[in-house]
C-alpha positions as CSV (number, residue, x, y, z in Angstrom):
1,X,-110.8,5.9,67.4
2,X,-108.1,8.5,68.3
3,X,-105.1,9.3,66.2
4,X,-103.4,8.3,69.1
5,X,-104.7,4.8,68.8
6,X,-104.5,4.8,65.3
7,X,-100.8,5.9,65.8
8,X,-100.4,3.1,68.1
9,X,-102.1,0.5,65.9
10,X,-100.0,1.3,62.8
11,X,-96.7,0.9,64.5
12,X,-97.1,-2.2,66.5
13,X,-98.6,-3.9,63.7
14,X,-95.7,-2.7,61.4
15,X,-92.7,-3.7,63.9
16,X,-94.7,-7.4,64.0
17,X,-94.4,-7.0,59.7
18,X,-90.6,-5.5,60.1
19,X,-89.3,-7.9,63.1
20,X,-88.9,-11.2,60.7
21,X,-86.5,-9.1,58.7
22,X,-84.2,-7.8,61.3
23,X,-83.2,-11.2,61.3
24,X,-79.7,-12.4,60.2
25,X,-81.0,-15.5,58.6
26,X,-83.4,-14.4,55.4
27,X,-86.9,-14.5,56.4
28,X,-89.8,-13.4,55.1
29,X,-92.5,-10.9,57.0
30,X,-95.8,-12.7,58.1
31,X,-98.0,-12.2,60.4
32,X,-98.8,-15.3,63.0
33,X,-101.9,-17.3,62.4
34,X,-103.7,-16.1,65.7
35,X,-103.2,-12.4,66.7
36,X,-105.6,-10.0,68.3
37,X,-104.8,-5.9,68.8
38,X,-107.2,-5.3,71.4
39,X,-108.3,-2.4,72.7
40,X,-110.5,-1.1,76.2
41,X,-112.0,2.6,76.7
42,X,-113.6,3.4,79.7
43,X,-115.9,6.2,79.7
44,X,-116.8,8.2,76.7
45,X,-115.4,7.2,73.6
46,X,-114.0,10.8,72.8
47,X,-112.9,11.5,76.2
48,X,-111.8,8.4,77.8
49,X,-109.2,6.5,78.8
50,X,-107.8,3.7,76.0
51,X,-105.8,1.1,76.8
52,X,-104.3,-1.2,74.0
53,X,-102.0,-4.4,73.3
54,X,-101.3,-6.5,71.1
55,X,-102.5,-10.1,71.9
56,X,-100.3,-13.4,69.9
57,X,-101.1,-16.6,70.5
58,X,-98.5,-19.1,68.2
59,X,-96.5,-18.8,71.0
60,X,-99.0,-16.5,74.1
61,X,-96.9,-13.3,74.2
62,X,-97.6,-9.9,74.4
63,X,-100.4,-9.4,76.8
64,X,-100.6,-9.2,80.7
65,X,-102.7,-13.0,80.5
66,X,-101.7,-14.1,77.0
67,X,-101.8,-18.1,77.7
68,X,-105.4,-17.4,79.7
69,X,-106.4,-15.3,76.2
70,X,-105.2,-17.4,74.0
71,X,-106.4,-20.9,75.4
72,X,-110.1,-19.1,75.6
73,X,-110.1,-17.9,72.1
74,X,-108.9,-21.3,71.3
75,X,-111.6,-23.3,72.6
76,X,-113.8,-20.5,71.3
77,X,-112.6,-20.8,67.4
78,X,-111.3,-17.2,67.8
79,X,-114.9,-16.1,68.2
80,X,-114.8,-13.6,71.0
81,X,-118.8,-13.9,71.6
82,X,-119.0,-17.7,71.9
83,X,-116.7,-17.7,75.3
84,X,-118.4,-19.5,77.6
85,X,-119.9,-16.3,79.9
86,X,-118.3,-16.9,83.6
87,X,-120.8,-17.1,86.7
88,X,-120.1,-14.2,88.9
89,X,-122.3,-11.4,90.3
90,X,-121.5,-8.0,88.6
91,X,-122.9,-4.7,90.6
92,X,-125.5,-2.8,88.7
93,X,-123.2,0.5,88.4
94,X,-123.1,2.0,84.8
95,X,-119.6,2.4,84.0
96,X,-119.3,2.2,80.1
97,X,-116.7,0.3,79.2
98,X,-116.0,-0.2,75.4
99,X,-113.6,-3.7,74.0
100,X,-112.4,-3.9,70.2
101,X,-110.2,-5.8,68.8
102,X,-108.7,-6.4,65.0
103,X,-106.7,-9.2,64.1
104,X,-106.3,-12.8,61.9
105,X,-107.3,-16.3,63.5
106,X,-106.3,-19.1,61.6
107,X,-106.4,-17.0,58.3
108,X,-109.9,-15.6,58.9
109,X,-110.3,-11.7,59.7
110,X,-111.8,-10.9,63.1
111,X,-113.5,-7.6,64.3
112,X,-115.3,-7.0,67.0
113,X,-116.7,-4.4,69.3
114,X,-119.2,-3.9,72.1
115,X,-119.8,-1.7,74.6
116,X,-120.5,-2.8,78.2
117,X,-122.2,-1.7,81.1
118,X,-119.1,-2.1,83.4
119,X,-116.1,-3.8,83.6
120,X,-117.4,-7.1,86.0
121,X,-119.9,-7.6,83.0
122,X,-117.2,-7.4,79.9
123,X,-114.9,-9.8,81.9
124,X,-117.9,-12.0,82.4
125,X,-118.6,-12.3,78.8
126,X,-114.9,-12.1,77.4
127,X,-112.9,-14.1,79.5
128,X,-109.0,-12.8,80.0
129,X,-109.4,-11.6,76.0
130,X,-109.6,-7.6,77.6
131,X,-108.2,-8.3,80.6
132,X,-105.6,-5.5,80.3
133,X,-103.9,-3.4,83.0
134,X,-105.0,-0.4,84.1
């Protein structure tokens, strides 16, 4: 992981901490029950190109397909590897394509990572979960 990411990672996850207590009304910081920071690098891991975001689903916010995310990981019990794997024909190109992602569903800690042949097949097996822009 880059510092860059790491950079990234710290502050989004410390604005969600700090956001409850800009409020007015007294609050107190938590975290929602289902959040995801997820994370896609095409190409070499030391040279390539991340993308990140931070996924929440109590309400779907924060990602380009947040309600399409979050209804999969539902269904799925937040466990990204027991999505249902779409049907679909992926081309037989060798694009590396690594997916991570950190978070909390319903109070359990959840980290995963994998590293895909190409894009078509990650999509295939993770739904909208990494389904970020490029």
């Amino acid at each position: 992981m880059t510092n860059t990411t790491r950079a990234v990672r710290g502050g989004l996850l410390a604005a969600l901490v700090l956001l409850p207590l800009a409020s007015s009304a007294p609050a107190r910081a938590t975290f929602p029950d289902n959040w995801l920071y997820v994370t896609v690098t095409r190409g070499d891991a030391r040279t390539g190109d991340t993308r990140g975001s931070l996924l929440l689903c109590d309400p779907p916010q924060g990602h380009t397909r947040a309600a399409e995310a979050c209804a999969e990981l539902r269904a799925a019990g937040g466990d990204i590897t027991r999505i249902p794997q779409k049907d679909g024909m992926c081309v037989q190109v060798y694009a590396p394509i690594r997916a991570t992602a950190h978070g909390e569903w319903n109070g359990r800690p959840v980290e995963y990572e994998q590293t895909f042949a190409n894009g078509c097949v990650m999509t295939a097996r993770t739904g909208a979960v990494f389904a970020l822009p490029d």
